[in-house]
N, C-alpha and C positions, 0 to 999 in steps of 0.2 A: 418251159415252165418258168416263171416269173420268180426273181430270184427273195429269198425269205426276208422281207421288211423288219429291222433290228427295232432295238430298244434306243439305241444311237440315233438312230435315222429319225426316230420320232420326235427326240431330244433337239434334233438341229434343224428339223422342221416349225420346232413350237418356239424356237430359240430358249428354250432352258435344258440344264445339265440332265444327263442322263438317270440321277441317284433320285430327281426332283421326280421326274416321269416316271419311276418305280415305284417311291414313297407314295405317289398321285393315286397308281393306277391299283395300289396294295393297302389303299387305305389306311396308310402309316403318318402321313403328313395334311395341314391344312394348310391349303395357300390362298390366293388372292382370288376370286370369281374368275377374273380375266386369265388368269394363271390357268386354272383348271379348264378354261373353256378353249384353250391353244391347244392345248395337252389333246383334251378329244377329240377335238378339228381334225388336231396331226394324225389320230390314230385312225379316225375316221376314212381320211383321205386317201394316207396312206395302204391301209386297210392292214394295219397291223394286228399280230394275232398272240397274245401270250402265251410260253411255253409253260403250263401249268404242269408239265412233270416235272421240269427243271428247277420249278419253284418251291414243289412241296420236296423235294431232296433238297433244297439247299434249309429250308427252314422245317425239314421234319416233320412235316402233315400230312397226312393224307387229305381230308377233307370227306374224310367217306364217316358212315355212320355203319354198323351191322346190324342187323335184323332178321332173325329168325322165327318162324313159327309153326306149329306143329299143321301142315297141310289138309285140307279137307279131300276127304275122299270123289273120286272120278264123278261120282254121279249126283254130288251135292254143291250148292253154290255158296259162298260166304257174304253173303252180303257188307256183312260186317267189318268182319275183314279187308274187305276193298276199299270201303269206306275211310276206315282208320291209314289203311296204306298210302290212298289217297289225297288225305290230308297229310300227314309226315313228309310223303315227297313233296308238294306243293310247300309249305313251312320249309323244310331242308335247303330244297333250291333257292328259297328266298335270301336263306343265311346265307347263301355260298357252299353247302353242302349237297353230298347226293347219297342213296340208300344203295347200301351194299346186300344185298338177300342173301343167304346161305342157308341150307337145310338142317333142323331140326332134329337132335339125337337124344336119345333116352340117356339118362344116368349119367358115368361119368363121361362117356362119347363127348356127350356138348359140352362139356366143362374142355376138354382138349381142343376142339374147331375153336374157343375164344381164346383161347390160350396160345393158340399156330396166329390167329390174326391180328394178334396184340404183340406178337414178337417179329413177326414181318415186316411192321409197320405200315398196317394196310386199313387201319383204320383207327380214330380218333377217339371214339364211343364207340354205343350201344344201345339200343332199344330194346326191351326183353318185353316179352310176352307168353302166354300159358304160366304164370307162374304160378307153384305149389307151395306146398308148405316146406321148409326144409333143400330151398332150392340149391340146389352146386352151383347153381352160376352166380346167385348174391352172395356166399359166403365167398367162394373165387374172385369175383369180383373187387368188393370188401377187400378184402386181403393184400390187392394187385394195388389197390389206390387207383383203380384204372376210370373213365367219367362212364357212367350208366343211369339210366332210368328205366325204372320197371313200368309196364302197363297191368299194374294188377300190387295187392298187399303181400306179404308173406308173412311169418312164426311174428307175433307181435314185440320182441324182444331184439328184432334185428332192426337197424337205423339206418334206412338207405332212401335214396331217390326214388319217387312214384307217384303217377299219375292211375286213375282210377274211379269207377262208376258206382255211386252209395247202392249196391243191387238190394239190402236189406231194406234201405227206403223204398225202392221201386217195389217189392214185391210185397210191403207193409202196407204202399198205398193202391195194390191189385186186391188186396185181402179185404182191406176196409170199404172198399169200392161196393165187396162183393156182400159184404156184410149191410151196410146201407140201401142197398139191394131186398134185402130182406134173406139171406142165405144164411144158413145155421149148420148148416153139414157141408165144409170145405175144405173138398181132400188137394193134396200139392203133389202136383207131378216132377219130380227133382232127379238130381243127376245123382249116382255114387256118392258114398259118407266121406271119400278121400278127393273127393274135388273142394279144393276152396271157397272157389265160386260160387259152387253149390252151397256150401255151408252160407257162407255169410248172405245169400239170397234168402236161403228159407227163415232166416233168424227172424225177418221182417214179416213174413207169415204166422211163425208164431206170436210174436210181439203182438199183433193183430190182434188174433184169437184168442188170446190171453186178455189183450184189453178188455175185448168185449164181453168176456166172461167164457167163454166158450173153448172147450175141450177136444181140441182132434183124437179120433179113435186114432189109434195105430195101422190101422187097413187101411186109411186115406192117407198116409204117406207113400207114395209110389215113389222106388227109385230104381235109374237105370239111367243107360247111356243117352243121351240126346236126341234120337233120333223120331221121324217120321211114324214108324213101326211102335218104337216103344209107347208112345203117344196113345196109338191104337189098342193096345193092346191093356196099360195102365186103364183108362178108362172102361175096356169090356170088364176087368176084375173089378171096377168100381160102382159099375152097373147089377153087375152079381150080385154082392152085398143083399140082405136082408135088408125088406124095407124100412122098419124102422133105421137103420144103419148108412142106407144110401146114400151118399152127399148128392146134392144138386149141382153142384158148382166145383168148378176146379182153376186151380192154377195152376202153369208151367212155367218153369224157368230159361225154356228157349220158347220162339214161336213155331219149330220145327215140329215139338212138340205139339205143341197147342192146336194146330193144324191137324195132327194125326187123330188127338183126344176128338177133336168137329170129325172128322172122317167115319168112326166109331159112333158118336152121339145118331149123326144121320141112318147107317148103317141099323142101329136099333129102331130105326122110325120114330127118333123123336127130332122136335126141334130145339138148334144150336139157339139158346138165349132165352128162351122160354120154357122149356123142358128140363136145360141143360147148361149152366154158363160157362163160357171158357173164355180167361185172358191168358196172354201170354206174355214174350218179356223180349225186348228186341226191336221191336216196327221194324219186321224186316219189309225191302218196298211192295212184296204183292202181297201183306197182311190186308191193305186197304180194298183191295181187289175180290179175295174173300167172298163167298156166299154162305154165311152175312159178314161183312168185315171185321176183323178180328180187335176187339179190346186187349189192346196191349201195352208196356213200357218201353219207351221209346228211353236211348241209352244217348248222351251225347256225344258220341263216338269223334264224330268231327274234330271235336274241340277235345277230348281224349288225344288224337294226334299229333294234333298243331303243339298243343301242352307240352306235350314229352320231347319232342325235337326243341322246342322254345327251354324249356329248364336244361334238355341238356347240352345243347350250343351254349349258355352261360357257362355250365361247369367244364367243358374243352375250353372255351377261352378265358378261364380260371373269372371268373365276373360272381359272383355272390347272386343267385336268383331269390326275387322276392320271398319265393316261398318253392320250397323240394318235396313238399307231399300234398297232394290237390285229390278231395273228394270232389267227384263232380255228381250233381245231383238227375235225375233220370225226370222223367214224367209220362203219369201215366196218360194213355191215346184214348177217349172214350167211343167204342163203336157200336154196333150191335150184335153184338157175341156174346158178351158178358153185360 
């Protein structure tokens, strides 16, 4: 085995001091073009390799980020989720960082997993996500002075880092859609009254409906969990309905839904779009695949990512970011569903 290629060696390779090659290679110094182009010759050649444990103990970084999120079950896929993952590490590794994952616990559980890996020194920041009203880990956070960014808002009274998708625009501009359409009875398929997400999606549905003068019954609010099923199921109760009472049209606030609502519309022998309209909220990738494809809000998840690593590599390396709270705006997908 080929003995380990020093920081020395490289030094007296490029002919400059050993502290010059550190500052160089740590992005601590600017030197001469020619200067910095020895320097990488040398490391090149040599094929030297930095000792990146040695360096975050002597200067106290980890260089890692944590990330947690409440996992999707065995038999469902997140698109979304990947998407957003995908971007952060991509952004992270750009900066010189990399994502730490660790599992998702209810209540005060997760408030202690940040609290074990903020005293270890195992990690620099945070990325939150699922976040509620009343969260432990922003008031924890908060408290610690520790650097975080939310993916998501919380209690309007707390002042923290977050990146974030206007859902009450997306589903403001699903409703109006549906409404310029010529729909007058438009029930919303929604999640539980204790999801945030939920809330601030539906507010854009009524803002809607309000606009146009138009009154939802209390029977075309369907809520429940997210799912494929409930989808199903939401729209058989809203086909029940008394005909004068019936909606035509519906909105969901996943496409998981929205999916199940088409499953059910055909299921009755009608048709998805013409009988029946359905948008949903998401462009997850096989919305467009669909028979018929699904009208939906597309989230800009991407750049939700890239955002939150990008704001909070500023505040780890204490740098002032342009701006610590970013609505980012949705658009909606027009297909033949809705």
């Amino acid at each position: 085995m080929s003995p380990k290629v020093t920081l020395k060696a490289v030094a007296v390779h490029a002919g400059v001091s050993y502290q010059t090659v550190s500052k160089v290679l740590n992005g601590q110094v600017s030197v001469a073009p020619e200067t910095r182009q020895r320097i990488f010759d040398a490391v090149q050649t040599l094929g030297y390799r930095p000792n990146h444990i040695a360096r975050n103990m002597r200067i106290k970084r980890s260089f890692m980020i944590g990330y947690s999120w409440v996992q999707t079950s065995p038999d469902q896929v997140n698109h979304i989720l990947d998407q957003f993952l995908t971007s952060m590490v991509r952004e992270a590794e750009a900066a010189g960082y990399h994502l730490l994952p660790f599992p998702f616990r209810e209540g005060q559980e997760q408030v202690e997993a940040y609290r074990e890996l903020i005293d270890t020194g195992r990690v620099d920041g945070f990325v939150l996500s699922s976040v509620n009203y009343n969260d432990p880990r922003i008031h924890f956070l908060l408290e610690r002075g520790f650097p975080f960014v939310a993916f998501g808002r919380s209690n309007p009274e707390l002042d923290f880092p977050y990146v974030d998708v206007d859902g009450a625009d997306g589903l403001r501009q699903a409703t109006e859609h549906l409404i310029q359409r010529g729909h007058t009875r438009i029930a919303a398929i929604a999640w539980p009254q204790n999801s945030r997400v939920g809330n601030e999606r539906i507010q854009g549905y009524f803002q809607a409906m309000q606009a146009a003068g138009l009154t939802p019954l209390p029977a075309w609010i369907e809520r429940g969990e997210g799912t494929f099923e409930f989808g199903r199921e939401a729209v058989a109760r809203l086909l029940d309905l008394p005909q004068g009472q019936r909606p035509t049209a519906a909105v969901a606030l996943n496409d998981t839904m929205a999916i199940g609502a088409m499953n059910m519309v055909r299921e009755r022998g009608l048709e998805v779009g013409h009988d029946f309209a359905v948008v949903g909220f998401d462009d997850a990738p096989m919305s467009q695949y669909l028979f018929p494809p699904l009208t939906t809000v597309r989230q800009p998840i991407r750049e939700a990512g890239r955002k939150c690593v990008e704001i909070l590599v500023g505040l780890m390396e204490d740098k002032t970011p342009a701006e610590n709270q970013v609505l980012l705006p949705p658009q909606l997908i027009k297909r033949a569903s809705g």
